[in-house]
C-alpha positions in Angstrom: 0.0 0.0 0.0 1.2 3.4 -0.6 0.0 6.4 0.9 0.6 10.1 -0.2 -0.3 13.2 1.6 -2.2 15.6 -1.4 -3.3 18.3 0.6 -3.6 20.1 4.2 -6.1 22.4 4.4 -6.5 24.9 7.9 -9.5 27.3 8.2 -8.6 30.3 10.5 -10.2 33.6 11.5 -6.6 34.7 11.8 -5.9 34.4 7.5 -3.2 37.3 7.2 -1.5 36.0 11.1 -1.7 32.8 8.9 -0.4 33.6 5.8 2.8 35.4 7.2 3.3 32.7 9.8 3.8 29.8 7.0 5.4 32.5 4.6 8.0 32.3 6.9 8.3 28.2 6.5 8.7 29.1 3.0 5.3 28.3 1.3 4.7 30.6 -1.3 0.4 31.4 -1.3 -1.7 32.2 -4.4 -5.2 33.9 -3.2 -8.3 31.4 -5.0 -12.0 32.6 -4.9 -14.2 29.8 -4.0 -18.6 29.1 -4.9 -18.3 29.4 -0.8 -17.6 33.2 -0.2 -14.6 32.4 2.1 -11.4 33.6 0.9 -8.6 30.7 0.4 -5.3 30.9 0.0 -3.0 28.0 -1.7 0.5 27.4 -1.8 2.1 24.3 -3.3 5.2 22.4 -1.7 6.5 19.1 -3.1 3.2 18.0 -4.5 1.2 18.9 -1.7 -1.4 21.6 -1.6 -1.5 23.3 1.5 -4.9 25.8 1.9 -5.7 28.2 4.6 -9.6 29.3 4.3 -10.8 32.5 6.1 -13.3 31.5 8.9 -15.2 33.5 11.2 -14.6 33.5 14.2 -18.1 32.2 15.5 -16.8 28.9 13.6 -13.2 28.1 15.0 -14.9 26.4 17.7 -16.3 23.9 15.0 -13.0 23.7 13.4 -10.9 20.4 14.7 -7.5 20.5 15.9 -4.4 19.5 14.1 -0.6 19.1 14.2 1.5 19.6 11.5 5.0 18.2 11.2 7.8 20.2 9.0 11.4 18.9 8.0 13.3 22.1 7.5 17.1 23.9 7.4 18.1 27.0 8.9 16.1 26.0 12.4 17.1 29.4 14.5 16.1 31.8 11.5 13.0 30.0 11.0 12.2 29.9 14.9 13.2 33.3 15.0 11.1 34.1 12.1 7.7 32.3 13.6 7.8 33.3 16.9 7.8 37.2 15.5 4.3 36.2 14.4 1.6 37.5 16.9 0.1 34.4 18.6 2.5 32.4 17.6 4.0 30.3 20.7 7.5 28.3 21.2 6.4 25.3 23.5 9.7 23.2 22.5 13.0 25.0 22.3 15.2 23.6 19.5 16.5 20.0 21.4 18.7 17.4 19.7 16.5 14.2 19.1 17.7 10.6 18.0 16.5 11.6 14.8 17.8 15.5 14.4 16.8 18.3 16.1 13.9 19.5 17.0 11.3 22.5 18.2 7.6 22.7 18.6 5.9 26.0 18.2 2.2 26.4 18.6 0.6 28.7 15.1 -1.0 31.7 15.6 -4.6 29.4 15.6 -2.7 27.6 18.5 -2.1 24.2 16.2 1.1 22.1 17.4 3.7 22.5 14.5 6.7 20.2 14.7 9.8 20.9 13.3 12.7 18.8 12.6 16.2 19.3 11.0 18.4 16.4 10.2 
């Protein structure tokens, strides 16, 4: 069996805290008007789409939780870069793992972001 992540998608009533918070990871977003009347926001990395839809904020508490994992380079510019971000939160300073090092910083929706760099 093989299994291939296509797409993420996040809806926030925090889009431009969003958009700048995973600029900074390096996704590069193209606005998309949708049939729904939100406004969307799509960036492609390595075959995966990754959307951010505008949500009221009446429905984030409908929305479900998530955490996203990230491998990345440059780990202290990128920290320093994401935790500029109001609401954005570092809950894991950068700690050498078996497997590389790591940090966990909470997004500016308050979703667990892991990253690791080998």
């Amino acid at each position: 069996m093989s299994l291939t992540l296509t797409s993420i998608t996040i809806n926030t009533a925090q889009l431009q805290n969003m958009l700048k918070f995973y600029s900074h990871l390096g996704l590069k977003f193209q606005q998309t008007k949708v049939d729904k009347g939100s406004e969307v926001h799509r960036a492609m990395h390595d075959g995966v789409e990754f959307s951010l839809y505008s949500l009221p904020a009446a429905q984030k508490s409908q929305t479900p939780s998530l955490q996203l994992g990230f491998q990345i380079t440059g780990m202290e510019a990128v920290i320093s870069n994401l935790v500029s971000v109001p609401g954005a939160l570092l809950i894991l300073d950068p700690t050498e793992m078996p497997d590389g090092m790591k940090a966990i910083i909470l997004d500016p929706d308050g979703h667990s972001i892991e990253l690791c760099q080998k």
